[in-house]
C-alpha positions as CSV (number, residue, x, y, z in Angstrom):
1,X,-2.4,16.8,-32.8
2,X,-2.6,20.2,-30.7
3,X,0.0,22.6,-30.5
4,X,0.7,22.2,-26.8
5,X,1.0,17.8,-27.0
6,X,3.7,18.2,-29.8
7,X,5.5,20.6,-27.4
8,X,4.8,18.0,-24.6
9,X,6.9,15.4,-26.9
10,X,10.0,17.6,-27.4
11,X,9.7,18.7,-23.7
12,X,9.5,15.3,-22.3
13,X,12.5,13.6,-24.5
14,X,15.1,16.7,-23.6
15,X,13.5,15.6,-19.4
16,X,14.5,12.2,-20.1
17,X,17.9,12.6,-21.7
18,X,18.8,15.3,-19.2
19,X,17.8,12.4,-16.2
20,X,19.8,9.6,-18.7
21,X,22.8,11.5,-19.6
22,X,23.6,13.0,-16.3
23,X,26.3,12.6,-14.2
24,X,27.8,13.7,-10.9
25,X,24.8,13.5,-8.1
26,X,22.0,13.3,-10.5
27,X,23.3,10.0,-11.7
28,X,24.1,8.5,-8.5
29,X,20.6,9.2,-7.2
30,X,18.9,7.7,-9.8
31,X,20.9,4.6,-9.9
32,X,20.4,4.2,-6.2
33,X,16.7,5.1,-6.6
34,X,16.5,2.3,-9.5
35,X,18.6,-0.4,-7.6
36,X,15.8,-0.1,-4.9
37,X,12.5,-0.2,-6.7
38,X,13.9,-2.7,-9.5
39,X,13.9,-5.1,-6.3
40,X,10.4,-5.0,-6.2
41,X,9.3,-4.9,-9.4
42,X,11.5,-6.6,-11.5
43,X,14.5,-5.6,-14.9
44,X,12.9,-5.7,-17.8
45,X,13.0,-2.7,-20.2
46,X,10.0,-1.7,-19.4
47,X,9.7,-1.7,-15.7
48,X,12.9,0.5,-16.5
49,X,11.0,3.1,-18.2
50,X,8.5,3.3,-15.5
51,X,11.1,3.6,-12.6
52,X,12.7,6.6,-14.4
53,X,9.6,8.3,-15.4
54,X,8.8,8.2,-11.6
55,X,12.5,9.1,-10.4
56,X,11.8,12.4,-12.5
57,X,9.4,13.8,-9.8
58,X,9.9,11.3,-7.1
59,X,13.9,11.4,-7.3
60,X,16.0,13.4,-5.0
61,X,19.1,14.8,-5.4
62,X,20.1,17.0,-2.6
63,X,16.6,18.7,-1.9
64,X,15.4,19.3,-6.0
65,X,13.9,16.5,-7.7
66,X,15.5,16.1,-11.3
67,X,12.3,17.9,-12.8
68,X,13.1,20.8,-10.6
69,X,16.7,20.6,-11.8
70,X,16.3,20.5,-15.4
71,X,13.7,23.2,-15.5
72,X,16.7,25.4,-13.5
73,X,18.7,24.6,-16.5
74,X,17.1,25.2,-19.6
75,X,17.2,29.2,-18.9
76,X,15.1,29.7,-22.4
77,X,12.0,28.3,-21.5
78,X,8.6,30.2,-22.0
79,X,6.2,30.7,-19.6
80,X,3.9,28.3,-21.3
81,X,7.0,25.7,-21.0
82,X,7.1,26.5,-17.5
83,X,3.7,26.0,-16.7
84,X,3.6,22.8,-18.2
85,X,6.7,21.8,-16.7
86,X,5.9,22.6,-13.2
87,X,2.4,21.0,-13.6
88,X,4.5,17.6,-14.2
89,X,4.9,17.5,-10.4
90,X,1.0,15.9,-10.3
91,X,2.0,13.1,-12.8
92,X,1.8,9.8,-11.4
93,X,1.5,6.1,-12.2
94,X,-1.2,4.1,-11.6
95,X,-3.4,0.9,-12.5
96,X,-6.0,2.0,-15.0
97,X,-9.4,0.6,-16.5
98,X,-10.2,1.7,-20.1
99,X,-13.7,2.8,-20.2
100,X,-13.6,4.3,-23.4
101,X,-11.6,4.5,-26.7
102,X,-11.4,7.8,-28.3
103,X,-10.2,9.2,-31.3
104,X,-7.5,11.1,-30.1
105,X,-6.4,8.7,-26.6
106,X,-8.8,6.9,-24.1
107,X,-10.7,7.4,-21.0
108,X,-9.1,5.8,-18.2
109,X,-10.5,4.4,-14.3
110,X,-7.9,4.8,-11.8
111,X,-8.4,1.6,-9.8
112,X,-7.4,2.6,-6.7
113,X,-9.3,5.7,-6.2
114,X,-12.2,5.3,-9.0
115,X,-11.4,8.6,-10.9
116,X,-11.6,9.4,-14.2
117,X,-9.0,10.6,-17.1
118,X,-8.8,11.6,-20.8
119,X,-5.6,10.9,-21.5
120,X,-4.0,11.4,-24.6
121,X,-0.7,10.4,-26.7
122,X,1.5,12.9,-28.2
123,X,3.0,10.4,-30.8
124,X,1.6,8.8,-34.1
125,X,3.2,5.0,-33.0
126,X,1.6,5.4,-29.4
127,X,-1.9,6.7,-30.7
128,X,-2.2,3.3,-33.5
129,X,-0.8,1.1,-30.8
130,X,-4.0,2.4,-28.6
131,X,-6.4,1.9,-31.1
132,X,-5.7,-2.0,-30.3
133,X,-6.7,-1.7,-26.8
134,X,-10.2,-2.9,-25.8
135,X,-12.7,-1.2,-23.1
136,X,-11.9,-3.2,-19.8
137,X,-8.3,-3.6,-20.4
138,X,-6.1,-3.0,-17.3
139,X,-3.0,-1.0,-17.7
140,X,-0.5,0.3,-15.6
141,X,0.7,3.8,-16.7
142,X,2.1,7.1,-15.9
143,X,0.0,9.5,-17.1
144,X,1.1,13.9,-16.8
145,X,-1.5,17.2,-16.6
146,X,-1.6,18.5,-20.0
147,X,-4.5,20.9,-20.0
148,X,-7.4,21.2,-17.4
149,X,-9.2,18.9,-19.7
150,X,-6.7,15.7,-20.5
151,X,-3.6,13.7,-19.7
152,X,-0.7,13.0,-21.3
153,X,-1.2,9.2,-22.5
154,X,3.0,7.8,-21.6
155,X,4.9,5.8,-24.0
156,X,6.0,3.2,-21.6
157,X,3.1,1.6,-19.9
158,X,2.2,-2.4,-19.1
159,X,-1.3,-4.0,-21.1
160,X,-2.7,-6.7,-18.2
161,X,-5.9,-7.7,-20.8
162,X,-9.0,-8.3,-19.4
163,X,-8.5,-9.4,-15.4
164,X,-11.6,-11.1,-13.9
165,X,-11.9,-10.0,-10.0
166,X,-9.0,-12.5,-8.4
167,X,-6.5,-11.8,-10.8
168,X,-7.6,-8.0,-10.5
169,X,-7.1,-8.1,-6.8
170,X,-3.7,-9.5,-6.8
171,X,-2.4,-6.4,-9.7
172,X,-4.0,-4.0,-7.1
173,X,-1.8,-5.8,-4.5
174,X,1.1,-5.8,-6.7
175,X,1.0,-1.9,-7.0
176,X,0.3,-1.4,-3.6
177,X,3.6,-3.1,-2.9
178,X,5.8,-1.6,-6.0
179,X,4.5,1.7,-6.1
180,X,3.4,2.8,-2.7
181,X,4.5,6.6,-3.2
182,X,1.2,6.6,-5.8
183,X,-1.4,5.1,-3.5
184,X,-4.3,7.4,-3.8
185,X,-2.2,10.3,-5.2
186,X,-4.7,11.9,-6.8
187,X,-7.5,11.5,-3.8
188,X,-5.2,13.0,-0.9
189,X,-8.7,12.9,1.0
190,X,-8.4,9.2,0.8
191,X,-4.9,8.6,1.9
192,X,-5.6,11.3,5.1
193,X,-8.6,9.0,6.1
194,X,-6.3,6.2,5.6
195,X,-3.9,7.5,8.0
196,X,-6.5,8.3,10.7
197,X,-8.0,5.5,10.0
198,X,-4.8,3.8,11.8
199,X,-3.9,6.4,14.1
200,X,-7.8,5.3,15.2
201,X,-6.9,1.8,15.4
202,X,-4.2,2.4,17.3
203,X,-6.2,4.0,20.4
204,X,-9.3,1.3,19.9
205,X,-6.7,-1.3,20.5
206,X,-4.4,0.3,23.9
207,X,-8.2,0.8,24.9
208,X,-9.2,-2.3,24.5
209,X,-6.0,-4.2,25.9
210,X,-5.0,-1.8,28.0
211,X,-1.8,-1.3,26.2
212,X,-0.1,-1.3,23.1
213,X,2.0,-4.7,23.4
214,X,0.3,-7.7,24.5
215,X,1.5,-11.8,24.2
216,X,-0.2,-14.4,24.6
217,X,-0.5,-17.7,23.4
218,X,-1.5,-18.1,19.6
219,X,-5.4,-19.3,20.2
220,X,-5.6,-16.7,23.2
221,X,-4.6,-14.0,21.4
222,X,-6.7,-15.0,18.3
223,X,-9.8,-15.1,20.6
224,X,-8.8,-11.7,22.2
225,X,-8.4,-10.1,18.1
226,X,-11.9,-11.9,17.9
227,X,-13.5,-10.1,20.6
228,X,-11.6,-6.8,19.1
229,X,-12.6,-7.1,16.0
230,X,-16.4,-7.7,17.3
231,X,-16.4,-4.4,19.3
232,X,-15.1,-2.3,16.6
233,X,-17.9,-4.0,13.6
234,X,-20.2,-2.8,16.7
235,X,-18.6,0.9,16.7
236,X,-19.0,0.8,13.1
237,X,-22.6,-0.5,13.0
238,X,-24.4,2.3,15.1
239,X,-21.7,4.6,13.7
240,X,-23.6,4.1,10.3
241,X,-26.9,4.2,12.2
242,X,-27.8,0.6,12.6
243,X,-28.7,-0.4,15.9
244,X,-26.8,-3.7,17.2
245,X,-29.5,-4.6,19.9
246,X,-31.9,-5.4,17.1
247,X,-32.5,-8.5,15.2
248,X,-31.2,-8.9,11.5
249,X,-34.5,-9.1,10.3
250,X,-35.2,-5.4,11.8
251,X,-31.8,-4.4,10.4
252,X,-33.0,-5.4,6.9
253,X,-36.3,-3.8,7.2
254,X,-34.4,-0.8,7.6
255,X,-31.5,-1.3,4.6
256,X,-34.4,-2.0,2.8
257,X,-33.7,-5.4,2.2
258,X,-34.7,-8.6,3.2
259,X,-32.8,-10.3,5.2
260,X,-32.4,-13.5,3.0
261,X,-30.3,-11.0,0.7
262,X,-28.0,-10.4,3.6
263,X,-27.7,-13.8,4.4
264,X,-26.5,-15.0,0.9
265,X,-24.6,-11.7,0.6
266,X,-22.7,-12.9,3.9
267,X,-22.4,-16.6,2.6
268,X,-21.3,-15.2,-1.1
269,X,-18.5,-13.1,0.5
270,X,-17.4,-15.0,3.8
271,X,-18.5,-12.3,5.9
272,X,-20.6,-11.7,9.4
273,X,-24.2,-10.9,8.1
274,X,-24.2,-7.7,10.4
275,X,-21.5,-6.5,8.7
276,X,-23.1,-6.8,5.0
277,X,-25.7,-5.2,6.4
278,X,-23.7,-2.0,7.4
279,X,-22.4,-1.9,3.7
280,X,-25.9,-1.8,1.9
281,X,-27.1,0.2,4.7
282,X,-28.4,3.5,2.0
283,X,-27.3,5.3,5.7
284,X,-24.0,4.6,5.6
285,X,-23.5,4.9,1.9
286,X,-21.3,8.5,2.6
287,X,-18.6,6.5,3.8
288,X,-16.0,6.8,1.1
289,X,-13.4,3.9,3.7
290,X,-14.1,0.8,5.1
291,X,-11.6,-0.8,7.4
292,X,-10.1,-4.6,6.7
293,X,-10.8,-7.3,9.0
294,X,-7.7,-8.5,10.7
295,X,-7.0,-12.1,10.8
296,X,-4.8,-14.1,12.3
297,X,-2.4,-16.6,10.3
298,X,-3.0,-19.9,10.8
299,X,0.6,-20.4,11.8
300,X,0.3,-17.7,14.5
301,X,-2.7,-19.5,15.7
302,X,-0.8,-22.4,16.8
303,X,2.3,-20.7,17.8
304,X,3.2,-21.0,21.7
305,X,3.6,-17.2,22.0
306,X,2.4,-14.6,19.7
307,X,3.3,-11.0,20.5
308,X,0.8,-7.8,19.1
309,X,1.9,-4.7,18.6
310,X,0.3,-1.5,18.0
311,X,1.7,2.0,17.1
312,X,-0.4,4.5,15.5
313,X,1.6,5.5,12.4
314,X,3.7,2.0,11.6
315,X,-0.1,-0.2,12.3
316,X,-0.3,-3.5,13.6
317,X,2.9,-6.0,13.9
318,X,2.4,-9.9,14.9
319,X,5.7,-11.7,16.1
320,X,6.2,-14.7,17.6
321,X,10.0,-14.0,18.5
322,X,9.6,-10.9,20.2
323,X,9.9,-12.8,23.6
324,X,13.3,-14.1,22.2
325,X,14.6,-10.8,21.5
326,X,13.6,-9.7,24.8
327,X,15.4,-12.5,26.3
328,X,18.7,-12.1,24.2
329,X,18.8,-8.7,24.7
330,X,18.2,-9.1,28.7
331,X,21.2,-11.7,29.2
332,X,24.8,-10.3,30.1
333,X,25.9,-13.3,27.7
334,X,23.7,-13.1,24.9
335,X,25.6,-15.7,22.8
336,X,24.6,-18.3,25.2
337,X,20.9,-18.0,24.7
338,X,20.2,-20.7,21.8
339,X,19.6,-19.9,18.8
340,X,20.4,-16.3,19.5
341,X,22.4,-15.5,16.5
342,X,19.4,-16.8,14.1
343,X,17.2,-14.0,15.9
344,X,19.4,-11.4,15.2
345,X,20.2,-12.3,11.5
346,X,16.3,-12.8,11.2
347,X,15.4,-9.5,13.0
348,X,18.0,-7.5,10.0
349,X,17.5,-9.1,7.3
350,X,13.4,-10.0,7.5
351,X,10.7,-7.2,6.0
352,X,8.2,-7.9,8.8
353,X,10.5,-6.6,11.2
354,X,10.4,-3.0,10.8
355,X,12.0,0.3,11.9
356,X,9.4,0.7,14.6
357,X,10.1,-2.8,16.2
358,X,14.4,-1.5,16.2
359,X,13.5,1.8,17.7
360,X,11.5,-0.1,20.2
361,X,14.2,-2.2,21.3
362,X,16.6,0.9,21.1
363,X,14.7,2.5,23.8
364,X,14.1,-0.2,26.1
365,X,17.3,-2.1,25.7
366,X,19.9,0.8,24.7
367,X,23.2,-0.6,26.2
368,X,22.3,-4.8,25.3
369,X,20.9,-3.4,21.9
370,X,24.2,-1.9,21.1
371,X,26.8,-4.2,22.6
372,X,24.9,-7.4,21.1
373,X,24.6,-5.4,17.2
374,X,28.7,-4.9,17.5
375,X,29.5,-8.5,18.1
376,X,27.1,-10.1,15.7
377,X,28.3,-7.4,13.0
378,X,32.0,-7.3,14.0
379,X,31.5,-3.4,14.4
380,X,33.1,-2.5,17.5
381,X,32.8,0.8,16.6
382,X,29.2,0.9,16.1
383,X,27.0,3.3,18.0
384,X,23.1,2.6,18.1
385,X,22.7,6.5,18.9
386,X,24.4,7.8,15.4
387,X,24.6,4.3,13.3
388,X,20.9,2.6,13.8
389,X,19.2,4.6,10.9
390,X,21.9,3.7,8.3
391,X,22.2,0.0,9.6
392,X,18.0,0.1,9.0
393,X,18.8,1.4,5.7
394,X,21.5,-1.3,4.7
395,X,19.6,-3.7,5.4
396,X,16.5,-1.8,3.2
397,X,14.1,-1.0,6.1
398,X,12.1,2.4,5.2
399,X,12.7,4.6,7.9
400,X,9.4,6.1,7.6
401,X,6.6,4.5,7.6
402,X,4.4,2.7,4.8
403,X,0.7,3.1,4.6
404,X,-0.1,-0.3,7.2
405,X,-2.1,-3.5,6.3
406,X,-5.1,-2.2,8.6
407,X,-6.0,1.0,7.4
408,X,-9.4,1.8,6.3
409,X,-9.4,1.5,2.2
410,X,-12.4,2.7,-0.6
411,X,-15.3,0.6,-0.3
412,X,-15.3,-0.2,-4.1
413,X,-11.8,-1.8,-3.6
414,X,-13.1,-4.0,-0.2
415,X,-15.9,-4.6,-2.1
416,X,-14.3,-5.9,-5.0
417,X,-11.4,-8.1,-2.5
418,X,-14.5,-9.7,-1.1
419,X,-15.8,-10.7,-4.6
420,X,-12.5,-12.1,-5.7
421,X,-12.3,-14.2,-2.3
422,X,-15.7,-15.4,-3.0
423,X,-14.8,-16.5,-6.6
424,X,-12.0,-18.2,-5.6
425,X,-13.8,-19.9,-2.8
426,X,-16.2,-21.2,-5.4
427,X,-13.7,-22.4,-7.3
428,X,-12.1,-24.6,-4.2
429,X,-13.6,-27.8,-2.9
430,X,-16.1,-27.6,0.4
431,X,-15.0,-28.8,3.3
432,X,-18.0,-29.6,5.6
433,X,-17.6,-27.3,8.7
434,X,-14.7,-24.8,7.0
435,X,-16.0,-21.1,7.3
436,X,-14.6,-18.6,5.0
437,X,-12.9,-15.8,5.8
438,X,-13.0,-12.4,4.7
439,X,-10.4,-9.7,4.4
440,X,-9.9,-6.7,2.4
441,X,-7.4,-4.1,0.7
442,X,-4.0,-6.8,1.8
C-alpha cells in the first residue's frame, strides 16, 4: 500500500475522533447537523457514518468547518499532512457505477455528472471486501483526493447491486433529496447552467404570462403550461438548429434519421416526436443540459383554482390554497374565514410551501401576516420583521434556496428518466386512448 494511503488512514481516524469526541460548539453543531439530515435519510449505523463523514467539510461551527478546526489543532503536522488535509475540502459523496475492478480499488462513474474515479482503500478489510463487488454495482460513497491520480476508496459506503433503469432512477432521486449539497459537486459547470437554466425559466414564464403569479382554474391553467411548454420546445428546437416550420420527415433527413426512428423513439419514451428529434439532432449534441417537461398533477388538473408561481432562484411553485391565504390574510377577523386555522397549520408545517411563498406574503401582507402568526402560535410577542427566519427554520424550511424541480439537468440522466418511464410503462396495462407522459431529472 503507498506511503501516503497508510498516512491517509491514521489521518482520517485522529479527523473522525476529534469530530466524535468533541464537545462544547463542535458537538452541538454536529448533533444539530445530524438531527436534520437523519430526517431524510434514515438511523441506521451506516447512514450515520455518512452524515459525519459529510458534517467534516460540510459542518459549521461558527465560520470553520470541523476539518478546518482540527487541522488548527494538530500544530505538528507536515506540510505533506497539510496538503492532504486541505485537499479533503473536495471530498464528497455521491452515487457511483463500478466500471472496473482493480487490484489496488475500482474505477468508479459518478452518476450524476458521468465522471470518472480511481479510487482506492487504505485498509486490508476494505480492499477484500471490494474484491466482492461486481462491474455495474451502484454504490453510494464518499470518496477524498489522494493524489492527482486516485481517490480515497471510504470505509462507510451503501452496495445497491445491480439497478435496472427504474429502480436506478428512483436512487438518483433519492440522493437528489438526501444529499443536495453534492449535486454535481465535482462538475460546478453543470450546477451554474442549472441555475441559469431557472433563472431562464423564470423570464420565459413573466414573458409569457405577463407576470410571475397567475390562477386559474386547474384545466385552464394546464392548457396555458401546455401552450408554455410548446413555445419553449420551439425555442429549444431552432436553438439546436432545427427548423420548426418543417415537416418531421425534413427534420429527420437532417438528424440523419428516418423519421420512423423518431416516431418509435417518441412512442418508446412518451415524448412529442419534435422533441426526440432535437436530442439525436448530431447539431445539438454540445448541449451538456436539457430542461424537464413540466406537468401538471392530476389533482391540480381538477382543482377549482390552481395558483403558479415563478421566481427565478426558488423555481416553479403550484398551490391550490394560495387564494385562501390571500383571503385569511385580507379579513380584519381572520378566525372567521373557515377553515382558516387548517391553512395556517398547513402553510408551517407542509414542505411545498417554501421560504419564498412566507417572504411573499411578508411583503404583501406585513401587518395581517404578523398579527394572524401571533394568535395561531400564542406568540404575542412575535415580530415577522426579526422572528420570520427562525419560525421558517423551526419548522425546517431552508432559508436558501434548493436547486428547483425545473432546472435544466445532463442529458444522460433525462435520457436515462425517460428510459425508466418507458420500462415501466411497458410493464403497466394499455389503456386505449391513455398517452404517456414524459418527464425528467424529478
Amino acid at each position: 500500500m503507498d506511503a501516503i494511503l497508510e498516512r491517509s488512514r491514521v489521518l482520517k481516524q485522529a479527523l473522525v475522533d476529534f469530530v466524535l469526541d468533541a464537545e462544547g460548539e463542535l458537538a452541538q453543531a454536529l448533533e444539530t447537523y445530524a438531527a436534520a439530515h437523519l430526517r431524510c435519510s434514515g438511523e441506521d449505523s451506516t447512514q450515520r457514518n455518512l452524515i459525519t463523514e459529510s458534517f467534516i467539510t460540510e459542518g459549521k461551527v461558527g465560520d470553520k468547518s470541523p476539518l478546518e478546526l482540527f487541522i488548527a489543532s494538530q500544530p505538528d503536522l507536515s506540510a505533506d499532512d497539510l496538503n492532504l488535509l486541505s485537499n479533503w475540502h473536495r471530498s464528497f459523496i455521491g452515487l457511483f457505477a463500478i466500471t472496473e475492478i482493480l487490484p489496488d480499488g475500482v474505477e468508479l462513474m459518478n452518476w450524476l455528472t458521468a465522471k470518472h474515479y480511481i479510487a482506492k482503500p487504505n485498509n486490508s478489510r476494505t480492499l477484500q471486501e471490494l474484491s466482492r463487488l461486481k462491474v455495474g454495482e451502484i454504490l453510494l460513497i464518499g470518496i477524498s483526493p489522494i493524489t492527482d491520480g486516485y481517490w480515497l476508496f471510504s470505509d462507510t459506503y451503501v452496495i445497491m447491486g445491480k439497478l435496472g433503469k427504474p429502480k436506478l432512477a428512483v436512487a438518483i432521486g433519492n440522493f437528489k433529496d438526501n444529499y443536495k449539497n453534492y449535486l454535481y459537486r465535482d462538475a460546478p459547470e453543470l450546477l451554474t447552467e442549472a441555475w441559469e437554466s431557472v433563472e431562464q425559466y423564470h423570464q420565459q414564464f413573466v414573458n409569457f404570462f405577463g407576470s410571475d403569479e397567475i390562477t386559474l382554474p386547474g384545466y385552464q391553467l394546464n392548457k396555458k403550461i401546455t401552450e408554455f411548454q410548446d413555445l419553449l420546445l420551439q425555442e429549444r428546437l431552432e436553438a439546436a438548429g432545427i427548423d420548426s416550420t418543417k415537416s418531421l420527415a425534413e427534420v429527420a433527413a437532417e438528424a440523419g434519421i428516418t423519421e420512423e426512428e423518431i416516431n418509435a423513439a417518441a412512442q418508446e419514451v412518451g415524448a412529442d416526436s419534435a422533441e426526440v428529434a432535437q436530442i439525436l439532432n448530431p447539431k445539438s449534441n454540445n448541449k451538456k443540459m436539457v430542461a424537464p417537461k413540466v406537468d401538471l398533477p392530476a389533482e391540480l388538473k381538477k382543482a377549482e383554482q390552481v395558483t403558479a408561481l415563478s421566481h427565478p432562484r426558488w423555481g416553479q411553485t403550484f398551490l391550490t390554497t394560495y387564494g385562501k391565504i390571500k383571503t385569511i390574510l385580507s379579513t380584519e377577523d381572520w378566525q372567521s374565514v373557515e377553515g382558516a386555522q387548517k391553512v395556517i397549520r398547513f402553510y408551517l408545517e407542509d414542505n411545498s410551501i417554501n421560504t419564498f411563498i412566507w417572504q411573499r406574503l411578508a411583503q404583501e401582507y406585513p401587518l395581517s401576516l404578523e398579527k394572524v402568526l401571533q394568535t395561531y402560535l400564542r406568540r404575542p410577542d412575535f415580530r415577522l420583521a426579526n422572528d420570520l427566519d427562525a419560525l421558517l427554520q423551526e419548522f425546517d424550511k431552508p432559508l436558501k434556496p434548493e436547486l428547483p424541480e425545473i432546472a435544466s439537468v445532463p442529458i444522460h440522466l433525462h435520457n436515462l428518466f425517460q428510459e425508466a418511464l418507458a420500462e415501466v410503462n411497458k410493464s403497466k396495462p394499455k389503456s386505449k386512448g391513455t398517452k404517456k407522459s414524459a418527464k425528467g431529472f424529478q
